[in-house]
C-alpha positions as CSV (number, residue, x, y, z in Angstrom):
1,X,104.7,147.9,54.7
2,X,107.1,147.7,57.8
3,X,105.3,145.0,59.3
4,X,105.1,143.2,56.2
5,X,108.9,143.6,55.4
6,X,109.2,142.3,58.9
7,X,107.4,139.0,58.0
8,X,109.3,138.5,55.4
9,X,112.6,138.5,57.0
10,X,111.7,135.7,59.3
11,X,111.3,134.7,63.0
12,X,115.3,133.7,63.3
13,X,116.0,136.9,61.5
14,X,114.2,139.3,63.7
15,X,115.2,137.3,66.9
16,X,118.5,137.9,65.9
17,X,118.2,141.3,64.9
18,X,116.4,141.7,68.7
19,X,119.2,140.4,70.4
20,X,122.3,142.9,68.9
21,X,119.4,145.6,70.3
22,X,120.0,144.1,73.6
23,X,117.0,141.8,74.2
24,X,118.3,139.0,76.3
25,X,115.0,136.7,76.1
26,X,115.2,137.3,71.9
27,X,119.2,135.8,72.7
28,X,118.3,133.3,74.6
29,X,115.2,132.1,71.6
30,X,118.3,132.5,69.0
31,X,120.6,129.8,70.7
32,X,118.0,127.7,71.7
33,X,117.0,127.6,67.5
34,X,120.4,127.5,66.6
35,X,121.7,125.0,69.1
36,X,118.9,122.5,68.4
37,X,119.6,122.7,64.6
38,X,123.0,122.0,65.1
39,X,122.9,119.3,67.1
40,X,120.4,117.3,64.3
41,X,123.2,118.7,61.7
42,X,126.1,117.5,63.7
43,X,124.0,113.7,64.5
44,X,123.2,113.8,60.7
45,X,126.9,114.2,59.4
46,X,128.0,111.7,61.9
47,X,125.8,108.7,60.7
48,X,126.6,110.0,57.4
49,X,129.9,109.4,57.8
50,X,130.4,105.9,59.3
51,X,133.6,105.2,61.5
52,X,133.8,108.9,62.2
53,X,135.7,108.5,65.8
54,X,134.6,112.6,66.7
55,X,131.2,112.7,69.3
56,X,128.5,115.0,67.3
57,X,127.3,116.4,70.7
58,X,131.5,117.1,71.3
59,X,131.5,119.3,68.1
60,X,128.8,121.0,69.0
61,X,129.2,121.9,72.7
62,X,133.0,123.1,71.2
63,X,131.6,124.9,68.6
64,X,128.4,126.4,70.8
65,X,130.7,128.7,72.7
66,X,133.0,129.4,70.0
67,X,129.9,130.5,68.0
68,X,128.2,132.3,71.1
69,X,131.8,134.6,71.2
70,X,132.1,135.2,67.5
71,X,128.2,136.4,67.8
72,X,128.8,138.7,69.7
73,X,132.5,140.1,68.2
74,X,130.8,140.4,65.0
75,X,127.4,140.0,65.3
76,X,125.4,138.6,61.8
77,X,122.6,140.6,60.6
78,X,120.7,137.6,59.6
79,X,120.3,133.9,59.5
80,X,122.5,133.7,56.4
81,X,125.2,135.3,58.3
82,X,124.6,133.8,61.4
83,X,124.8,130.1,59.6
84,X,127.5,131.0,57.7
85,X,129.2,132.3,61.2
86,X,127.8,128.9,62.2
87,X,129.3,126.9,59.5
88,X,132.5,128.3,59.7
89,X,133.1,127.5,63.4
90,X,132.1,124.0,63.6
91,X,134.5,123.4,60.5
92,X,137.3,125.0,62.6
93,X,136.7,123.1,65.4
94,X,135.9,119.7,63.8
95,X,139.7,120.7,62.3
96,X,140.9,121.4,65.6
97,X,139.5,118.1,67.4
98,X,140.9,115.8,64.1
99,X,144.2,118.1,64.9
100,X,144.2,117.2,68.6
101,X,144.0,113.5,67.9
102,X,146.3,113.2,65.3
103,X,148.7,115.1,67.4
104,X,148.2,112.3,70.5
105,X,148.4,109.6,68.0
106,X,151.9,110.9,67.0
107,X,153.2,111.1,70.9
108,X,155.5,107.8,71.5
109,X,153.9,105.9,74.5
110,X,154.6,102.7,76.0
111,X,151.3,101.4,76.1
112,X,148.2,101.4,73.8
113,X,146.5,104.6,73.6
114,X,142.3,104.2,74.7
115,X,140.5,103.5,71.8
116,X,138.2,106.5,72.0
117,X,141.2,108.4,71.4
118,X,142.6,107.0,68.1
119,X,141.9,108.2,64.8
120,X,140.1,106.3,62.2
121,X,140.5,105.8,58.4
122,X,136.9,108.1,58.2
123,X,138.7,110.7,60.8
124,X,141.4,110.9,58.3
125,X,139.1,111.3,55.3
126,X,136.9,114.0,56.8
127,X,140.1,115.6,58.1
128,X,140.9,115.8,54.2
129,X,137.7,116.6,53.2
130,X,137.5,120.0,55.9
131,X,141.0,121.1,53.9
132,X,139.4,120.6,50.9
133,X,136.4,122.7,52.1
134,X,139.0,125.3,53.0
135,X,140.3,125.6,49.4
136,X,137.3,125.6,47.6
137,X,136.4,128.3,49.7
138,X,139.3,130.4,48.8
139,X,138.6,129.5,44.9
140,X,135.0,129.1,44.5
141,X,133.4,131.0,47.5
142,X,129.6,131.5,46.3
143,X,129.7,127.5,45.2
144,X,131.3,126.6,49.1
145,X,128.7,128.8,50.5
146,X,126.2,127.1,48.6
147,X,127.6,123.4,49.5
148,X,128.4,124.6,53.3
149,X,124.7,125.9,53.5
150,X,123.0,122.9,51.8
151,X,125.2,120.0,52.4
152,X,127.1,120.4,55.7
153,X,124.1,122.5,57.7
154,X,121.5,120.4,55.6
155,X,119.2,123.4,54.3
156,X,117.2,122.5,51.6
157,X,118.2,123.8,47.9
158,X,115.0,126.5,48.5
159,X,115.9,127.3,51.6
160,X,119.6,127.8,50.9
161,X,118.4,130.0,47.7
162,X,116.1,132.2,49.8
163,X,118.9,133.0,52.2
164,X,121.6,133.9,49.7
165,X,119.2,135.4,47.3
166,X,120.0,132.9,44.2
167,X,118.3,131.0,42.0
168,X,117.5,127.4,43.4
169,X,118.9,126.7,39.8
170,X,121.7,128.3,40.1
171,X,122.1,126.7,44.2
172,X,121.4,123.2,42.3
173,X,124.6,123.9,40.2
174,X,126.7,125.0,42.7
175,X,126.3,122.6,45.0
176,X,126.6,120.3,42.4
177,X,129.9,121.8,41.3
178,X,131.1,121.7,44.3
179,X,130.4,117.7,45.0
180,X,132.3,117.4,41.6
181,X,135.5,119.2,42.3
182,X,135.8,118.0,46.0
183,X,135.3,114.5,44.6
184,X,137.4,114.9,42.0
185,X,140.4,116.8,44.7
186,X,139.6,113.2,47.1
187,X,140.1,111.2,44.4
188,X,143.5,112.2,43.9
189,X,144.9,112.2,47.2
């Protein structure tokens, strides 16, 4: 029954669970899986999201350390927690980045600032949309979680519902409640 409750938790899972015992190789197997995942994720969100002046591989080298210290402050006991972990980081730092150029934008200089470094009409719209996230968060946290999961890491509706232990029903409304309300929070700003 062990071993079968073992399959059933996953590869990621166990891995992870490895790694807070102090397997280095089962660490090393967790960021590999992670880091890879998050770079498609990052790629994915930034040809979604066209004009989008922040570097995917940026975000995620910034958020890959971040996410390496937070592992191991408060270590996740499975791949829920660790993409939830995940999830929250890269939001933080995508805010940070968007927070950095805005700030050089404001500075008065002489000359033209490199192009690389202003911010674009989708910089300030995704800037909006990761304060949005926040609130919806705070308001509606099963239904963020659920959006967070499927439609900023790109799990699937099954795979989100396996990992938090829903319904892919009740995933399907949530996500869907939360496209609604953040649409409906953009639309008025």
């Amino acid at each position: 029954m062990d071993n079968n409750s073992e399959n059933n938790k996953g590869q990621f899972t166990i891995k992870l669970q490895d790694w807070q015992k102090g397997d280095i190789v089962a660490g090393k197997e967790v960021i590999e899986m992670a880091y890879q995942r998050l770079v498609n994720i990052a790629t994915h969100a930034h040809i979604k999201i066209q004009g989008l002046s922040i570097n995917p591989q940026e975000v995620v080298h910034e958020s890959f350390e971040r996410i390496q210290n937070a592992v191991k402050k408060n270590p996740p006991i499975d791949k829920i927690a660790f993409y939830n972990l995940a999830s929250q980081v890269i939001h933080n730092t995508c805010v940070d980045l968007l927070r950095k150029k805005l700030a050089i934008k404001r500075i008065p200089q002489t000359e033209a600032l490199h192009t690389e470094k202003n911010i674009t009409p989708a910089d300030h719209s995704f800037y909006q949309l990761l304060l949005l996230l926040e609130e919806l968060s705070q308001l509606h946290p099963r239904q963020a979680q659920s959006f967070k999961l499927h439609g900023v890491m790109g799990f699937t509706i099954e795979e989100t519902a396996k990992m938090t232990e829903l319904s892919e029903a009740t995933i399907s409304r949530d996500v869907t409640f939360a496209r609604h309300w953040l649409a409906a929070k953009l639309s008025a700003i």
